[in-house]
C-alpha positions as a Markdown table, in Angstrom:
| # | Residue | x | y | z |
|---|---|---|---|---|
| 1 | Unk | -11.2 | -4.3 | -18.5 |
| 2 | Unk | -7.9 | -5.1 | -17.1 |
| 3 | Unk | -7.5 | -8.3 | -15.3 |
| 4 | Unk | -7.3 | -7.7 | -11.3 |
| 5 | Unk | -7.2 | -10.2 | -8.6 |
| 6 | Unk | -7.4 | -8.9 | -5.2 |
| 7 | Unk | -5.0 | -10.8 | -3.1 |
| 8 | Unk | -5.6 | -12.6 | 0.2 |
| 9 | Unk | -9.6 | -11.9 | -0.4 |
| 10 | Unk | -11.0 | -15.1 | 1.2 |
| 11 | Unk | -9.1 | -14.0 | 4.4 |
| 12 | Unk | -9.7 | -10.5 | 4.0 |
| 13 | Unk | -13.4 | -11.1 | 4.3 |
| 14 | Unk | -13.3 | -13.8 | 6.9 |
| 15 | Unk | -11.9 | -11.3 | 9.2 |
| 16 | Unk | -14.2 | -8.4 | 8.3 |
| 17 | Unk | -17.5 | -10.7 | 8.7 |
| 18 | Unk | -19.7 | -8.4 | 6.3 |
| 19 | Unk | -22.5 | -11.3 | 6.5 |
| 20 | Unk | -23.0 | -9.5 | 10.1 |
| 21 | Unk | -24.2 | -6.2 | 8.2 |
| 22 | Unk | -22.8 | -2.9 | 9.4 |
| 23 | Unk | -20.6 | 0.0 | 7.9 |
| 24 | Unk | -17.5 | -0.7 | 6.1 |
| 25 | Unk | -14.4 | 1.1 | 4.7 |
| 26 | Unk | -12.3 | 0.3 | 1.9 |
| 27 | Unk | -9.4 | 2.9 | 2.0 |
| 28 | Unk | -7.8 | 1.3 | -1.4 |
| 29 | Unk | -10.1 | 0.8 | -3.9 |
| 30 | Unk | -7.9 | -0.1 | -6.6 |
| 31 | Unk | -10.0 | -2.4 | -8.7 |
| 32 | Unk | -12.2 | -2.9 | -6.1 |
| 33 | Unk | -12.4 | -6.5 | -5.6 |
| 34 | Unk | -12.2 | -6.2 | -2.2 |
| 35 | Unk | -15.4 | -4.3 | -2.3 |
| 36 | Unk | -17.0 | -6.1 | -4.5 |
| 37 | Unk | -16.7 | -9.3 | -2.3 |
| 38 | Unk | -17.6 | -7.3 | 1.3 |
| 39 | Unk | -20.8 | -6.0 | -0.7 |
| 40 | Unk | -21.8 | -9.8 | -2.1 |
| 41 | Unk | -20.6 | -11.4 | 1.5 |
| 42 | Unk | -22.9 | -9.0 | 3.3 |
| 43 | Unk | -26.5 | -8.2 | 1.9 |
| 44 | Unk | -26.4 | -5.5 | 4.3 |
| 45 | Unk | -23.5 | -4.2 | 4.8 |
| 46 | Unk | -22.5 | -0.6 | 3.2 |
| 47 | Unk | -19.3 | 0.4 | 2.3 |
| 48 | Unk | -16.7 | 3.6 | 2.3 |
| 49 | Unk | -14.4 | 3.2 | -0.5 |
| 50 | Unk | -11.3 | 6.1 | -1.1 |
| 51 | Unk | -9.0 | 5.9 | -3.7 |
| 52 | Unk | -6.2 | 8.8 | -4.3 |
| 53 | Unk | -6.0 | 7.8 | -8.5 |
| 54 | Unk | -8.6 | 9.6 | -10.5 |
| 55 | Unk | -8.6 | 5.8 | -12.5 |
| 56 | Unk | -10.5 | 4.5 | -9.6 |
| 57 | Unk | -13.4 | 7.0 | -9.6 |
| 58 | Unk | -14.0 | 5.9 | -12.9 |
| 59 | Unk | -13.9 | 2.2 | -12.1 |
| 60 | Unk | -16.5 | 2.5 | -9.0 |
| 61 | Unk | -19.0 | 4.4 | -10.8 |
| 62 | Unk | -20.4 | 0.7 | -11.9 |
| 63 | Unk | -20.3 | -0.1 | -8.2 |
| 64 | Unk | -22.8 | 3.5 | -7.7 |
| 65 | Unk | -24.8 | 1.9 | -10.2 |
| 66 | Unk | -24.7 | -2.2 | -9.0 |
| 67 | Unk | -25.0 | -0.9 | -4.8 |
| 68 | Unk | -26.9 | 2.7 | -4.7 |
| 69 | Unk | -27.6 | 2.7 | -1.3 |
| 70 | Unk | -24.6 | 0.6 | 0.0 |
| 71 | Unk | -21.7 | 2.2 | -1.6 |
| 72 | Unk | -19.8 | 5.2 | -1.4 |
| 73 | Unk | -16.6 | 6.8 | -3.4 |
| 74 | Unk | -14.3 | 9.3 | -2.3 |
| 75 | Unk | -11.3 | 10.4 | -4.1 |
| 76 | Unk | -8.6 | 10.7 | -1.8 |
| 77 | Unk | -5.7 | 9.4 | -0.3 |
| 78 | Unk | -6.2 | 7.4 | 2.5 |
| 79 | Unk | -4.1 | 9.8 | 5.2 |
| 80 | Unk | -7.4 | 12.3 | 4.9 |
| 81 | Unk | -9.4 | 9.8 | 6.7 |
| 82 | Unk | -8.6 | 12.1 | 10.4 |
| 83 | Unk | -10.7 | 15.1 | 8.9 |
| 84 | Unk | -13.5 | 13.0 | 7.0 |
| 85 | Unk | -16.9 | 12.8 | 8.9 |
| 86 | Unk | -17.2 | 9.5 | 8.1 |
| 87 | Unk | -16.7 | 6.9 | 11.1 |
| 88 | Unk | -18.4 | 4.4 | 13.0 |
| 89 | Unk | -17.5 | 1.3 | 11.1 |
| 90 | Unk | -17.5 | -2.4 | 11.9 |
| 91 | Unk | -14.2 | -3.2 | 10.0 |
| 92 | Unk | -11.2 | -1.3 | 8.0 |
| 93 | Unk | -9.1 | -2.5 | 4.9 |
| 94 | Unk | -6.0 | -1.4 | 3.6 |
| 95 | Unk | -4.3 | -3.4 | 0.3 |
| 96 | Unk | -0.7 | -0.9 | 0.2 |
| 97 | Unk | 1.1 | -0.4 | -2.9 |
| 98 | Unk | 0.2 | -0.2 | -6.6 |
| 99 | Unk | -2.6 | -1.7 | -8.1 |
| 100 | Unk | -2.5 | -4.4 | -11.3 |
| 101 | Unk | -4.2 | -1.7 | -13.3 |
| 102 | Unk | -1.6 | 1.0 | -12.2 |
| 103 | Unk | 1.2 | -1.2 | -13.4 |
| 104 | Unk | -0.6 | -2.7 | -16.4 |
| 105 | Unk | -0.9 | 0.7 | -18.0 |
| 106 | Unk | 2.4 | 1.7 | -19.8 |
| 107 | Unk | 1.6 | 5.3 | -19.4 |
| 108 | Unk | 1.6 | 5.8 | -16.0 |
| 109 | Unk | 4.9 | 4.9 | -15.9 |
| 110 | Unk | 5.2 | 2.1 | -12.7 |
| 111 | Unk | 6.4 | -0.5 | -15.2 |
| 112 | Unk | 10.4 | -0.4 | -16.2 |
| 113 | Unk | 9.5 | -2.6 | -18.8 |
| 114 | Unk | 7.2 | -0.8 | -21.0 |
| 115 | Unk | 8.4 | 3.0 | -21.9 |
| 116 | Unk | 6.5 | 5.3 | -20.4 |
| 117 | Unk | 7.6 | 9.3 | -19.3 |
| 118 | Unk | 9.0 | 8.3 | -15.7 |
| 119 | Unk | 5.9 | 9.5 | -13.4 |
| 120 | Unk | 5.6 | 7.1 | -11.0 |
| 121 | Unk | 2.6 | 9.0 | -9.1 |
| 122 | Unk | -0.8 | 7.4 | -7.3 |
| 123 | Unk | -2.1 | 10.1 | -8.5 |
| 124 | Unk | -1.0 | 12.0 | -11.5 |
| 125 | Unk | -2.6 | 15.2 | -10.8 |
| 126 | Unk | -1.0 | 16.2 | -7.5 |
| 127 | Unk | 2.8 | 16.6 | -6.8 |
| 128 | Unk | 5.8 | 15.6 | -8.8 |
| 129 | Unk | 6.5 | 13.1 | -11.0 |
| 130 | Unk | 9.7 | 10.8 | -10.5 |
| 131 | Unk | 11.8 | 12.5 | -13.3 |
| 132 | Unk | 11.5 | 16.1 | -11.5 |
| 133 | Unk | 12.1 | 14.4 | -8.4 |
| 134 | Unk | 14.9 | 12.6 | -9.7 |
| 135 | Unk | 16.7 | 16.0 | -11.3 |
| 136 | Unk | 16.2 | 17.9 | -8.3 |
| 137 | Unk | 16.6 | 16.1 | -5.0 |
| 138 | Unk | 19.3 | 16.9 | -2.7 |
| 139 | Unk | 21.8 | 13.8 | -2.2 |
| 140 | Unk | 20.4 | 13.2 | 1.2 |
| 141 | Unk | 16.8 | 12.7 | -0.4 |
| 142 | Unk | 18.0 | 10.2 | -3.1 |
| 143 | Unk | 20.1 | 8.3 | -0.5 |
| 144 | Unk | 17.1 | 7.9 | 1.9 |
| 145 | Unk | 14.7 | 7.2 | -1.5 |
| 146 | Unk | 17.8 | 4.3 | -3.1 |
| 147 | Unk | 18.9 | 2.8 | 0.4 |
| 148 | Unk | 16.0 | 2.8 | 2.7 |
| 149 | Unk | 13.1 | 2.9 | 0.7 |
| 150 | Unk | 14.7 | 0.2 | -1.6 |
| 151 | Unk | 16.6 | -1.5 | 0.2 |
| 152 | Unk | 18.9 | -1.2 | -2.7 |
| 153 | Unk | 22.7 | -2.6 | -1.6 |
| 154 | Unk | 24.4 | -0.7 | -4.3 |
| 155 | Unk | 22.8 | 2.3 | -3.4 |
| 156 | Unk | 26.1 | 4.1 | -3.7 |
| 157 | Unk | 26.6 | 3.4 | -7.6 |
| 158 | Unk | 22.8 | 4.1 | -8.2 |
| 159 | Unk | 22.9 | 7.2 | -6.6 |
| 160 | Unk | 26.3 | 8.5 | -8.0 |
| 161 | Unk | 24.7 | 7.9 | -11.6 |
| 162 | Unk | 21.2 | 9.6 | -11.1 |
| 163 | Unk | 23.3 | 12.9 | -10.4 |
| 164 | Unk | 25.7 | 12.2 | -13.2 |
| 165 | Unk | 22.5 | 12.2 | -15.4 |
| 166 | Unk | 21.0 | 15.2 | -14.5 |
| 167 | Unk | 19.7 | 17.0 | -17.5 |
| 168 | Unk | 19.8 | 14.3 | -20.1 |
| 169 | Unk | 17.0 | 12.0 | -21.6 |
| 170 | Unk | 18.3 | 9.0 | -18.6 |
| 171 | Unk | 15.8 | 10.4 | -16.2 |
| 172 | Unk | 12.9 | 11.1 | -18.4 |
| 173 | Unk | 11.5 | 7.7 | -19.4 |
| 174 | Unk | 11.1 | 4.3 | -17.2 |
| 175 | Unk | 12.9 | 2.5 | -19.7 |
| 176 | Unk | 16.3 | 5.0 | -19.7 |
| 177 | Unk | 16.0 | 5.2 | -16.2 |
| 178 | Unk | 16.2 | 1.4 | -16.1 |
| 179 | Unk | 18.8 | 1.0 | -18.6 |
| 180 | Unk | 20.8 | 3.6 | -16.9 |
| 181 | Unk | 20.5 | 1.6 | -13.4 |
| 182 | Unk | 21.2 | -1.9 | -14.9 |
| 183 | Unk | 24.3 | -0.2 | -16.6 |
| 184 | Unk | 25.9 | 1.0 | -13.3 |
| 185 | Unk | 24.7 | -1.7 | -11.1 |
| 186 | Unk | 24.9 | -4.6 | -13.5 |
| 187 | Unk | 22.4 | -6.9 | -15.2 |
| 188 | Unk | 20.2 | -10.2 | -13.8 |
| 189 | Unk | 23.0 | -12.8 | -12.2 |
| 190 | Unk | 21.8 | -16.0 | -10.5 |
| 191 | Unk | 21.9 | -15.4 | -7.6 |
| 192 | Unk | 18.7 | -12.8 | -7.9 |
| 193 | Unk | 15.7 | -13.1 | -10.0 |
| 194 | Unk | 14.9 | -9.3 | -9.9 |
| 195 | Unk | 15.5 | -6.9 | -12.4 |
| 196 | Unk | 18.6 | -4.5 | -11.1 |
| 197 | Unk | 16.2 | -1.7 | -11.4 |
| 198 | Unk | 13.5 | -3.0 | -9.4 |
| 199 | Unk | 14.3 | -1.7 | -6.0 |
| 200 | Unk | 15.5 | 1.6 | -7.1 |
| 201 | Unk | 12.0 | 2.3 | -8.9 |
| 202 | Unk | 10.4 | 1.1 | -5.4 |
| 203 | Unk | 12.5 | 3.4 | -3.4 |
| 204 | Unk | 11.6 | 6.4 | -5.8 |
| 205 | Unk | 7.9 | 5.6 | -6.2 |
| 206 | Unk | 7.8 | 5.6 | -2.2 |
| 207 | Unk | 9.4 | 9.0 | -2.1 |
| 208 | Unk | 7.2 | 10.2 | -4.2 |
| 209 | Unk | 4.4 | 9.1 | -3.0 |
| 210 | Unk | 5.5 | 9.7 | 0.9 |
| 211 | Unk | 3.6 | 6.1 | 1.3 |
| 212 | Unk | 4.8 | 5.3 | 4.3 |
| 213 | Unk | 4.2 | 8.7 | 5.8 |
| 214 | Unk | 0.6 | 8.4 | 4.6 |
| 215 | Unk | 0.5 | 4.6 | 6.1 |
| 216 | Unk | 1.9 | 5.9 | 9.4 |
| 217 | Unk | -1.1 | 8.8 | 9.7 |
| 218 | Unk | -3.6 | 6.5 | 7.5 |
| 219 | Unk | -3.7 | 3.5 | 9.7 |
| 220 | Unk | -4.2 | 5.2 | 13.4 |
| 221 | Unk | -6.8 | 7.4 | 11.7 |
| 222 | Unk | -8.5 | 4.3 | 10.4 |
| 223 | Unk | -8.6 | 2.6 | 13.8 |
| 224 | Unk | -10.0 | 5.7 | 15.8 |
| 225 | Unk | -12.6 | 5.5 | 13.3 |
| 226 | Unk | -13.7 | 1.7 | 14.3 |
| 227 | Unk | -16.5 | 1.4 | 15.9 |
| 228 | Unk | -15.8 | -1.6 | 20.1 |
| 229 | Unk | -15.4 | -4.5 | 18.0 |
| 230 | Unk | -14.3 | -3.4 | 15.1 |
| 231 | Unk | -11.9 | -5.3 | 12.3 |
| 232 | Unk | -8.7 | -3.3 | 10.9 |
| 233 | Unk | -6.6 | -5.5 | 8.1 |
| 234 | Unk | -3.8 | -4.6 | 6.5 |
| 235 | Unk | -2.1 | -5.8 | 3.7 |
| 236 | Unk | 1.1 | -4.8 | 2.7 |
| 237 | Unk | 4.0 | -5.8 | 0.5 |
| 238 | Unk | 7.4 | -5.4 | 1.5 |
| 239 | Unk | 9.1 | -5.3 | 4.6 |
| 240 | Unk | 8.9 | -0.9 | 5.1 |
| 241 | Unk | 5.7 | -1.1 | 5.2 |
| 242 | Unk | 5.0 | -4.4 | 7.3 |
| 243 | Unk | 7.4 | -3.2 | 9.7 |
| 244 | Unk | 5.0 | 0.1 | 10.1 |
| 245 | Unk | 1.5 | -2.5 | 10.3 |
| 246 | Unk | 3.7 | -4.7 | 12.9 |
| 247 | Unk | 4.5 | -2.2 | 15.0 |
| 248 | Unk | 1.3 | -0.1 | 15.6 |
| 249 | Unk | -0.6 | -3.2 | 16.1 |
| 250 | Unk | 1.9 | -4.4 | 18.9 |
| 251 | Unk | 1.4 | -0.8 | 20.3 |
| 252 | Unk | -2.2 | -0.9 | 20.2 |
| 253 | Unk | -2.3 | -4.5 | 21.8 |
| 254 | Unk | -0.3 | -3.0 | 24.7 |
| 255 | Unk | 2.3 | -5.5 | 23.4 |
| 256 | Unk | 6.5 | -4.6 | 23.1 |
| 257 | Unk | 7.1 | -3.0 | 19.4 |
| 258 | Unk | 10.4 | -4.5 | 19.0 |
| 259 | Unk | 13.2 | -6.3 | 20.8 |
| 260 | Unk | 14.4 | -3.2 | 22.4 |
| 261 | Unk | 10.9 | -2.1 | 23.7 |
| 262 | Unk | 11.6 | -2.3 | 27.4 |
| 263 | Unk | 8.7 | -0.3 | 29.0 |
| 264 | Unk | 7.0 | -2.3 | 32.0 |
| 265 | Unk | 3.6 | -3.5 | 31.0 |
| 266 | Unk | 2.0 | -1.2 | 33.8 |
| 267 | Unk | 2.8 | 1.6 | 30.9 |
| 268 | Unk | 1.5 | 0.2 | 27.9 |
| 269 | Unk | -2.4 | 0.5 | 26.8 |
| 270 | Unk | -4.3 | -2.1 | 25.3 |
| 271 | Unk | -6.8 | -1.4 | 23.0 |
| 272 | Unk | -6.6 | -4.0 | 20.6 |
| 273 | Unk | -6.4 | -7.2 | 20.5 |
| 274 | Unk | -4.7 | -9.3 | 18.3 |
| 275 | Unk | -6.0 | -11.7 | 15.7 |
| 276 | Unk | -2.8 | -12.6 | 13.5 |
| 277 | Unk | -0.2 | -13.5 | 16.1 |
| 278 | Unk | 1.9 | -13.6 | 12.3 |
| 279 | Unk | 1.2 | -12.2 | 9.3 |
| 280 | Unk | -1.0 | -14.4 | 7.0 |
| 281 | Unk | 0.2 | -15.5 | 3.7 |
| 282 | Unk | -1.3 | -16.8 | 0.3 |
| 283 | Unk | -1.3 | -20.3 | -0.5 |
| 284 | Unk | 0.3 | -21.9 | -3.2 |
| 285 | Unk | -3.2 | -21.8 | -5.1 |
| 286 | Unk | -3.2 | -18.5 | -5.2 |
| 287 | Unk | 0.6 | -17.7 | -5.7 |
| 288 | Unk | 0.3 | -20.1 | -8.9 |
| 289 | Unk | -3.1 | -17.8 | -10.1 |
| 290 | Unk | -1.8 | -14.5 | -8.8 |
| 291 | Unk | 2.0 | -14.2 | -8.4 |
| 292 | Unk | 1.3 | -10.7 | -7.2 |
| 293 | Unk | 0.2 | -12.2 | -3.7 |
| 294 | Unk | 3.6 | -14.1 | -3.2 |
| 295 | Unk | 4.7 | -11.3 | -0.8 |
| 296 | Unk | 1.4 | -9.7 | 0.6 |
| 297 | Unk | 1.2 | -10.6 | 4.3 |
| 298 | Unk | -1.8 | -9.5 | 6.0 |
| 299 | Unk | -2.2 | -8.3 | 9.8 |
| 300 | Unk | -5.7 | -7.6 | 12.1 |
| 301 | Unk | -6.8 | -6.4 | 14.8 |
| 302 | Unk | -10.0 | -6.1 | 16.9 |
| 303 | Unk | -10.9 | -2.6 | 18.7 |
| 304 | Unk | -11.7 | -3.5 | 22.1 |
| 305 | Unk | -14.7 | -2.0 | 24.1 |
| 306 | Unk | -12.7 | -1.3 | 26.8 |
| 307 | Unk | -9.3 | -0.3 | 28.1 |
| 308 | Unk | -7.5 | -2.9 | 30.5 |
């Protein structure tokens, strides 16, 4: 099996407090080491785990076996959580983005460095993969994909070339569609460490994906679901989608969104309450072990029982 290291666990399961017991929901399984830990941390705690990549149902049937009566798998994105019947639970997870064993496996094509057809999908069997998106979005759609998704400054060169390649082999495989980036945008220079491609394939695989979309409805969903009391944590990975986290837990804590939230307090609802006034961070322990968790920043909050 694939090495996986969940990131930010010890936290993660601070928070949650699965040693109390109760009902538990894991809405990205990935490897599901985040699972594993709630289940071992809390003898009798059960747990929902939902997981959009058909990979995963695979890896939790061991957890069926190791937990029968305290775990449970559903294959889905977490955005479905509004219409599952599922709720009541003591605490929430959410680890965003792709999982090591997504981008460890050439063939599903995350990795730029490894050739792979350019697919780019959570889950392979539903919608399209990054090469059809790439030959048929209008310029608007790329623009939004390149520039705010990737946050890519050159966003004008990158996007000028994807239409120039329409129709050839450039936007077929990760590694011509890398090439072809790094060969209108330039190569490494020191002043960045990234590869020139990287924020273009992260802008495309969020398009594809809608992943913020399915954060935006995924989250609220979640916290409706927890029971007074209840833990939500989210961990997220770049600044789109800790900007989304940010945001609804301000809301939700009856706190100003942003700098330009003006509304008088009389107007605002709490129903949360804070319990990261800033986003947690790994240590240099695990940086130097996991170099994945050097930009996860984790946010919670606690459903109160109460409005005030």
């Amino acid at each position: 099996m694939l090495n996986h290291l969940p990131v930010l666990l010890k936290e993660s399961v601070e928070l949650l407090a699965p040693e109390r017991g109760g009902r538990f929901l894991d809405a990205t399984f990935g490897g599901g080491g985040h699972t594993r830990a709630i289940l071992e941390a809390g003898p009798e705690a059960k747990i929902l785990a939902l997981d959009c990549d058909p990979e995963a149902k695979i890896r939790a049937e061991s957890f069926q076996k190791s937990f029968p009566d305290r775990f449970d798998f559903k294959q889905t994105n977490f955005d479905a959580l509004k219409s599952l019947p599922d709720g009541d639970f003591n605490g929430a997870l959410f680890d965003f983005g792709v999982s090591s064993f997504q981008l460890d496996d050439a063939a599903r094509g995350f990795s730029f460095r490894k050739e792979a057809p350019l697919d780019l999908r959570l889950n392979p069997d539903k919608g399209e993969p990054a090469s059809s998106f790439l030959e048929n979005a209008s310029s608007a759609e790329l623009i939004q994909a390149v520039r705010d998704y990737g946050e890519e400054s050159r966003w004008r060169k990158v996007v000028d070339a994807i239409i120039d390649a329409r129709g050839t082999d450039s936007l077929k495989t990760t590694t011509n569609f890398a090439a072809l980036i790094e060969a209108n945008v330039g190569s490494f220079s020191y002043r960045s460490k990234i590869h020139p491609a990287t924020r273009t394939f992260q802008g495309i695989r969020i398009a594809v994906n809608d992943e913020l979309g399915v954060i935006e409805r995924g989250l609220p969903a979640a916290f409706e679901k927890l029971i007074p009391g209840g833990v939500l944590v989210a961990i997220s990975f770049h600044s789109l989608e800790d900007r989304i986290v940010k945001r609804l837990f301000k809301r939700l804590a009856g706190r100003p969104e942003h700098g330009r939230d003006s509304r008088p307090q009389d107007e605002r609802v709490r129903l949360a309450e804070l319990l990261t006034r800033k986003p947690v961070t790994a240590s240099d322990e695990e940086v130097a072990s996991n170099p994945r968790s050097r930009s996860a920043k984790l946010r919670a909050i606690r459903k109160l029982a109460v409005v005030n």
